[in-house]
N, C-alpha and C positions, 0 to 999 in steps of 0.2 A: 534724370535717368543716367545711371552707368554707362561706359565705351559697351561693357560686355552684357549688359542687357540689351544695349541696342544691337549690339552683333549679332546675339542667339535670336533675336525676333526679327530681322533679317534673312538670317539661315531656315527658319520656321517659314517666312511666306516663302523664299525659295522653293524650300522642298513642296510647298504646297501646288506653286507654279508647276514644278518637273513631274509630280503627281499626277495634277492636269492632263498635264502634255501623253504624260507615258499612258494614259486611260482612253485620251480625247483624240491624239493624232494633233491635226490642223485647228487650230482653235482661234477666234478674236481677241483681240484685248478685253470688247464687252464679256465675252463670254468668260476666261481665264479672271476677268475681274468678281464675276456673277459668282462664280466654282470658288474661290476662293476668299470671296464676303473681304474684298480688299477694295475701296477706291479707284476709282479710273484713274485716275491724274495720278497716285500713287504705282498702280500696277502699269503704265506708260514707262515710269523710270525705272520700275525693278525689272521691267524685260528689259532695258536699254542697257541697265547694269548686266545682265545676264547674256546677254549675246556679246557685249564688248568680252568678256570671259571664255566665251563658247560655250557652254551649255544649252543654249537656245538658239535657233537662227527662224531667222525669218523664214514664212511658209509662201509658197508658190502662189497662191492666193492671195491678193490685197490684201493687208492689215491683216493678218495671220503669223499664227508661231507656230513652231514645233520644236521636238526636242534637238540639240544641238549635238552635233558630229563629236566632242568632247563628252559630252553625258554617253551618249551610245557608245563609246568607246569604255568608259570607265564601267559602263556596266557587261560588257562585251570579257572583260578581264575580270569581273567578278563571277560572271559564268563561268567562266574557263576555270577560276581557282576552286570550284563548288565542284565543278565535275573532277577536276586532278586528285582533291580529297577522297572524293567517292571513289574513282577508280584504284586509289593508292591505298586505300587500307585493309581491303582484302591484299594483296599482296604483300603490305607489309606485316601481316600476323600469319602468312605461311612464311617469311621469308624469315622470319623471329623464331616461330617454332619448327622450319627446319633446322636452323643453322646453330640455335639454341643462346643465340647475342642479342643483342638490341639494333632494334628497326628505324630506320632515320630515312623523313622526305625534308630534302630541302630544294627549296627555289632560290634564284638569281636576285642581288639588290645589289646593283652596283657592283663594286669591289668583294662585296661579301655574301656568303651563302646563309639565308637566314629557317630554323627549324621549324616548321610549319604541321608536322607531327615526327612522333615517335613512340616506339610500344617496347618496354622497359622489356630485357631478355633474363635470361639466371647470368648470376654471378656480377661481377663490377658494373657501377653503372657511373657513366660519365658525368661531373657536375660541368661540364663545357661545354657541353651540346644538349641544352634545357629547351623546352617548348617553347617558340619563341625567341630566342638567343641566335645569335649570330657568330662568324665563324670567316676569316677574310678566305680568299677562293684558292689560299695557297697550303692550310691546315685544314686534314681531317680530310676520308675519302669522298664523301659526299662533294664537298665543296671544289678537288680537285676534279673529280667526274666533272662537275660544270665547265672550269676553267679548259679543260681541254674541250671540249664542246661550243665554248663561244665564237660566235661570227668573227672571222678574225679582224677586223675594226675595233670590235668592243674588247678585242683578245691585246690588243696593242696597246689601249688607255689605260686598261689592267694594269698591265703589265708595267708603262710608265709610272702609272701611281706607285705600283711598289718598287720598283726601282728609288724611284725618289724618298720613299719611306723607308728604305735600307740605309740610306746613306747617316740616318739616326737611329735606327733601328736594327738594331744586329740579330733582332730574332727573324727580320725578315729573310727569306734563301736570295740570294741573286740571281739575278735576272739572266743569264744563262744555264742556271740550274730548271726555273722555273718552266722556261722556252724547252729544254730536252726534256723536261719530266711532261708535260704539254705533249708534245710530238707521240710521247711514248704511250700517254693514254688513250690518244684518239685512235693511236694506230692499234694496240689491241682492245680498246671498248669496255673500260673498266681501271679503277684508277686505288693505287693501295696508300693507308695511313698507318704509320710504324711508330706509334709512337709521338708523336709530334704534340700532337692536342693533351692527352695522357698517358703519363709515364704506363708501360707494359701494358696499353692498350692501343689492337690493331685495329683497322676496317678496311673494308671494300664498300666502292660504289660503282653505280653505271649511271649514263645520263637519260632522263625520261623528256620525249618529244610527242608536242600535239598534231592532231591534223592537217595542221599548215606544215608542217616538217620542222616546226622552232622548237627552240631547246628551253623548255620550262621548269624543268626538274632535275633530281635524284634522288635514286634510291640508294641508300647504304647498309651496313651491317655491321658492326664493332662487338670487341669481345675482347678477352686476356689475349695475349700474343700468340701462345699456343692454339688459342679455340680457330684463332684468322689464320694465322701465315701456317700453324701446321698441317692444314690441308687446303694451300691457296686456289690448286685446279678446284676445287669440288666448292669451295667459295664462291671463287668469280662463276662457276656457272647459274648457280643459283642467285645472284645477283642481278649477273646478265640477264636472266631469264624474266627474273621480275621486273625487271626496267621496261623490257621489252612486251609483258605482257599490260602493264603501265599503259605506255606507248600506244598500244593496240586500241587497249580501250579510248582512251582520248582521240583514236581516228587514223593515228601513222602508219601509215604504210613505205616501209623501207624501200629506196627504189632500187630498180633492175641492175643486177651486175652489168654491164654491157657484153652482149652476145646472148646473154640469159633466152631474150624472147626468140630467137632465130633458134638457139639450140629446143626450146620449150615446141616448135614450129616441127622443128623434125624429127623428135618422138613420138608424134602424135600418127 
């Protein structure tokens, strides 16, 4: 038998195990062995592989499993990406046919903002930002919306990596350029691309947050230069606006100016 037959039939009683688990809750090895018509002596070492891993850890109960802190987490982020969809595409076909451009959600990977949808608009359409396709966090409004939005820890690894990828790289901007165009997004909430990604073509984005207040997303808008930058206020608001209606849905709630609830206290 093949490495890779063995690996798939492998991965097969796995998922039959996590199956189990995700139906069962606390289960035995007899029982996880029973459910899944696998061997005792066989299913003893596929949970033993499974927990050294994480996805399994042992249940509170004698000789009991359940599912591992690593599986609920990966499924925990597949939720979230199922709801961000759903809430993202009503606003990205009002935000397409108001603005009359092409509608772009992209989330965070690393150094790069990667397109996760988009709803093609009239006129040019970018072959650089495809379904799917990726985009580093310093090209294209979308991805700059992120970059000014990240925790600044992960805002400074960033920023290293392309630093250091400038120094071969002449398309990359420099790392002071990067740092003020950063500062200048966050501070007004919304972030613009000139061209950069394609020739005569603009965009706006904002960055979309879930109910933990983390920065999961953006919403963008791209179009010929004139359609973006000739009416940048009336842009970025419809932008802003969908980000934030994004936002809403997935649970955020923006917090209080400070003073906000004392002034709110003595209107009332």
């Amino acid at each position: 038998m093949s490495e890779n037959v063995r690996g798939l039939e492998l991965l097969t009683k796995a998922d039959g195990v996590l199956r189990a688990l995700e139906s069962g809750g606390n289960l035995s090895v007899s029982e996880l062995a029973t459910l899944t018509g696998e061997p005792l002596s066989s299913m003893y070492r596929l949970l033993s592989h499974l927990v050294s891993v994480g996805w399994v850890d042992k249940g509170a109960a004698r000789a009991t499993y359940r599912l591992g802190l690593y599986a609920l987490e990966v499924g925990g982020v597949c939720d979230d990406r199922l709801d961000l969809l759903a809430a993202a595409r009503p606003e990205l076909t009002r935000l397409r046919d108001a603005s009359g451009g092409t509608a772009f959600l992209h989330v965070p990977h690393g150094a790069e903002a990667v397109c996760v949808d988009r709803l093609a608009g009239r006129g040019v359409r970018s072959l650089k930002q495809t379904l799917g396709g990726s985009l580093p966090l310093y090209a294209g409004a979308g991805p700059r919306a992120l970059l000014a939005q990240l925790p600044p820890g992960e805002a400074a690894l960033v920023l290293d990596a392309f630093e250091q990828q400038a120094r071969t790289d002449p398309e990359v901007p420099p790392r002071s350029q990067l740092e003020h165009e950063r500062r200048r997004d966050a501070a007004r909430g919304y972030a613009v691309s000139d061209g950069d990604v394609t020739p005569g073509v603009a965009a706006m984005g904002a960055p979309i947050f879930n109910h933990r207040g983390e920065l999961v997303a953006s919403i963008s808008v791209s179009g010929l230069r004139p359609l973006v930058l000739g009416k940048e206020a009336e842009m970025s608001r419809l932008v802003i606006a969908a980000a934030e209606r994004v936002s809403a849905g997935l649970g955020f709630r923006p917090p209080e100016a400070p003073g906000a609830e004392e002034e709110s206290e003595a209107s009332r």
